[in-house]
N, C-alpha and C positions, 0 to 999 in steps of 0.2 A: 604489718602482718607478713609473713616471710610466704614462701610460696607454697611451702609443702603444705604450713596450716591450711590454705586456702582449699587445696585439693584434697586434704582431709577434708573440708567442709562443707565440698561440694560443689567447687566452681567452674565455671565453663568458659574458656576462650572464647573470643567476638565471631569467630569463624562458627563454633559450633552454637552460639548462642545464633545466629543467622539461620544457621541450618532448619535449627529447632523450630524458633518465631515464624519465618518466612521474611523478616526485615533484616535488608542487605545490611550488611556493616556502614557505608557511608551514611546510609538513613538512619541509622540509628545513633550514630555521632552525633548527628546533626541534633535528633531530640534532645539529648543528653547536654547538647552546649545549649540551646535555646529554651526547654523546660525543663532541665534536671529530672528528665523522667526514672531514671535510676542513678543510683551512685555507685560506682564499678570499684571495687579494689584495685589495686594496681601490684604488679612483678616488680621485683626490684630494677628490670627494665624499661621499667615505665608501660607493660600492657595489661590491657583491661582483663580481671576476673569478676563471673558476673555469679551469683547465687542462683539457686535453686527457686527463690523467693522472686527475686529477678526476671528468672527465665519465663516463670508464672504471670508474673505483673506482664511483661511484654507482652506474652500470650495475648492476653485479655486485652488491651489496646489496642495490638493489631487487627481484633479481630472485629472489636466495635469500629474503629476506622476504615476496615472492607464494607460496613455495613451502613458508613455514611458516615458518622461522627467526624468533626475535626479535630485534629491532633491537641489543636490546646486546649479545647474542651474537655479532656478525657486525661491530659497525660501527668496533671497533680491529685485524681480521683485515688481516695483507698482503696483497698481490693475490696474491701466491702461494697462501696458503691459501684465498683467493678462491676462486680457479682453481680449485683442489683440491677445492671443496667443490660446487663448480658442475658439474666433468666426472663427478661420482659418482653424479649421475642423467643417464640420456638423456633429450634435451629430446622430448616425445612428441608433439609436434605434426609432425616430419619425417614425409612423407610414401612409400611408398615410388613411386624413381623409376621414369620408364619409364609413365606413366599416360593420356599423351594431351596432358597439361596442360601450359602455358607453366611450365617450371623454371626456376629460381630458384637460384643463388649467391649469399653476400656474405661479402665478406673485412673486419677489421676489426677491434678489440677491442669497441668499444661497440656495433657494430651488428648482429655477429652475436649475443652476447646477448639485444639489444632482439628480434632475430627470432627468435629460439627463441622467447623470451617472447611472442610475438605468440600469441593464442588462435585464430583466427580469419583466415586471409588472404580478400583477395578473390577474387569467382569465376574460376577459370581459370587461377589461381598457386597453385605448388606452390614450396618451398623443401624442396631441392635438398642443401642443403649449407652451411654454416656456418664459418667458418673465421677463425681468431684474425690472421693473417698473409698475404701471399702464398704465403711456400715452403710454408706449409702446406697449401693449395690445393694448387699444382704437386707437390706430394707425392702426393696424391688422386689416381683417375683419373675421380672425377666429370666431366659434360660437363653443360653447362648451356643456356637458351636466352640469360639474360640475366645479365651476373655483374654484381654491386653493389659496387663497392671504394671503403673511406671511408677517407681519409688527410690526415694532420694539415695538408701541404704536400707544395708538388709541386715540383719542378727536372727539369732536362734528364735526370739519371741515370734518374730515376724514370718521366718519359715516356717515355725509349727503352725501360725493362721492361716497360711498359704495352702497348708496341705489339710487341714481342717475337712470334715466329711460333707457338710455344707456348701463349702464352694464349692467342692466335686461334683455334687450335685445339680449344678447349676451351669458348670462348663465343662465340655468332653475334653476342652483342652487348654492351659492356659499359659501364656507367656508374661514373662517377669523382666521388667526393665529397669536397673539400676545402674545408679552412680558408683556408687562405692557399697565395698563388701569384704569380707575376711573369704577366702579361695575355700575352706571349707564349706562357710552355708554357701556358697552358689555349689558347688558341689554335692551339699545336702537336698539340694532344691532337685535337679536332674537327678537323683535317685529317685527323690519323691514320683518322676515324671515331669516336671516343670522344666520348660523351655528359658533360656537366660540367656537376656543382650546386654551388654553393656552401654550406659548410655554414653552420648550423644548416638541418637539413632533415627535419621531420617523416615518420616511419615509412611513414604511410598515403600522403604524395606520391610517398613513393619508389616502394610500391607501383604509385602509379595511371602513373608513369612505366611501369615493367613492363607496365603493363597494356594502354595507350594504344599507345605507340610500338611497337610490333612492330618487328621487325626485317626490314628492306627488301629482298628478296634483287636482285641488280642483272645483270643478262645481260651480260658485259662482250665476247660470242661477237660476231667478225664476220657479217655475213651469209653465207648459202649462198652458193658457187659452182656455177656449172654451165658446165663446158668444154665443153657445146656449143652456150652463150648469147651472145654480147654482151650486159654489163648495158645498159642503159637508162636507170641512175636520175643524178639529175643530179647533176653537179660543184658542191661549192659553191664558191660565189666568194673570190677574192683578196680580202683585207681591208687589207694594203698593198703601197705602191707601193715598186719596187727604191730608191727614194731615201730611204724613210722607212725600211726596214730597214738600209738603209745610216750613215744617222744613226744609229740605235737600238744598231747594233753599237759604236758610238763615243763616248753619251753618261754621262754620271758621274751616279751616283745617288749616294743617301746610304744604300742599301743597303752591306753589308759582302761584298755575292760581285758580279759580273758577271753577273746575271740577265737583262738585257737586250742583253749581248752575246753572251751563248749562244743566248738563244733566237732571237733576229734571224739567227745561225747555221744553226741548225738550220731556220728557216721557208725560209732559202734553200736549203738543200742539198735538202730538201722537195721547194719547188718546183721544184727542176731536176730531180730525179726524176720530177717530176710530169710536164713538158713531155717529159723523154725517154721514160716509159711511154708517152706519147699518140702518139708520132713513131715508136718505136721500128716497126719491120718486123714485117711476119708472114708467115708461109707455110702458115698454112690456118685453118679457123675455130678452132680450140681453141687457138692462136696468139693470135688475137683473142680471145677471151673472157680468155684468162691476162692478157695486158696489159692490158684494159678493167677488169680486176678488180684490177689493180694499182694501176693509173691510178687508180682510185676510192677504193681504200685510203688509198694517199699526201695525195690530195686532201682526204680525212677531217681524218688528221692533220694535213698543214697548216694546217687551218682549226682545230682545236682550240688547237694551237698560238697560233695570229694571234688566236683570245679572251682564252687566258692572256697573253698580251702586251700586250693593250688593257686590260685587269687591273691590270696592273703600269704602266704609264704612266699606269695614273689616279692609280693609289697616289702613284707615284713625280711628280708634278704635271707630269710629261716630256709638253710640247705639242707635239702632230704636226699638221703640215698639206704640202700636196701638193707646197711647198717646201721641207720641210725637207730 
């Protein structure tokens, strides 16, 4: 097997596969020459790549061997009996929730292990919850502040579960740790709001992520109204001219939707509402205030609009000038 297949597939150098586990590389030589605990592919230079499958199995060994097992007891066991032997103790470092404290989810074969095994979080994280899978989570009615989800790769199926109104529901904030991905869904994910590591990613970074980034809560409320005010606050300006929105409706990108002919749509229809809010008639002050607050609304949007659109024509290398 050549090396690219491998890293298409998912595999991890002896250094990163160490990091992961918490077993040094000469230790784990060592299992592999005396119990064939995994079988490593190999570079055409003769060094170890280890699977995703791999990294999991280690997991679990190491973890039952912190907890007294010996090594040759444990290191030709299935993951099933793995499994088996790992859910017959509760891991006692879970905390109970509800404490005050920044909670903690993570979904995952390898990394909810490494987190139970964890002796020690840092100050201010509690872990929450542990969970082998997603449905296994969504099974749960834990709620979290931040959920940790590590997965081999990522595609579009898996972004849309990601951003699902369920999960949202259940974490204010959550981080996505893969292996391997196409640059666009990781890209799709941080639009959703999804934070994205790239794996190999040390326990305690994940941690100081959790710990650092809080999660940002965002006012998304219009301002107050008050029908018996005219606002005051200013309009902001036109960003283009009827000629350049008129181009924009008409010109070919090398995008696969008409993004620039929607939106160049819509800044128009906008702006005509905008002009009719400001003209339209009144017949007493609360008359004026509704409209002025409309007026100002629209005006909003428009201009959000006309940012996202200068966005996109930069991307799209679409040159506007007062001719076009």
């Amino acid at each position: 097997m050549t090396l690219a297949t491998n890293e298409a597939n998912g595999a991890y150098r002896i250094g990163a596969v160490a990091r992961l586990t918490g077993i040094s590389p000469d230790t784990l030589r060592i299992w592999e020459r005396r119990y064939d605990i995994v079988e490593p592919e190999r570079t055409p230079k003769g060094g170890r790549l280890y699977s995703q499958q791999d990294v999991t199995r280690l997991t679990m060994i190491k973890t039952l061997v912190d907890q007294g097992h010996a090594i040759s007891t444990v290191a030709n066991l299935s993951v099933e009996e793995l499994n088996r032997r790992l859910n017959m103790a509760q891991p006692s470092n879970l905390p109970t929730p509800g404490t005050g404290q920044h909670e903690v989810c993570v979904i995952g074969q390898a990394i909810s292990v490494r987190a139970c095994n964890t002796e020690n979080l840092p100050d201010g994280l509690e872990l929450a919850g542990a969970y082998t899978d997603l449905g296994a989570f969504l099974e749960d009615e834990t709620e979290c502040d931040t959920l940790v989800i590590e997965l081999p790769f990522l595609d579009r199926e898996i972004a849309r579960n990601l951003n699902s109104t369920e999960l949202r529901k259940r974490a204010q904030r959550i981080i996505v740790i893969y292996a391997f991905s196409p640059a666009n869904i990781v890209s799709q994910l941080q639009r959703y709001g999804l934070q994205t590591l790239r794996a190999p990613v040390a326990l305690d970074h994940i941690w100081q992520h959790c710990q650092l980034n809080q999660t940002r809560q965002v006012d998304w409320r219009p301002p107050d109204w008050d029908p018996r005010v005219a606002s005051d606050e200013p309009i902001p300006p036109t960003r283009f001219s009827n000629e350049q929105l008129v181009y924009l409706s008409g010109v070919t990108t090398t995008l696969e939707c008409e993004c620039p002919h929607h939106m160049a749509n819509i800044i128009e229809q906008l702006a005509a509402f905008e002009e009719y809010s400001a003209r339209c008639e009144v017949a007493s002050s609360q008359d004026a205030a509704l409209h002025g607050y409309l007026h100002q609304m629209t005006a909003r949007a428009r201009w959000l609009m006309e940012v996202a659109l200068e966005r996109l024509a930069e991307v799209e290398n679409i040159q506007l000038s007062d001719n076009s």
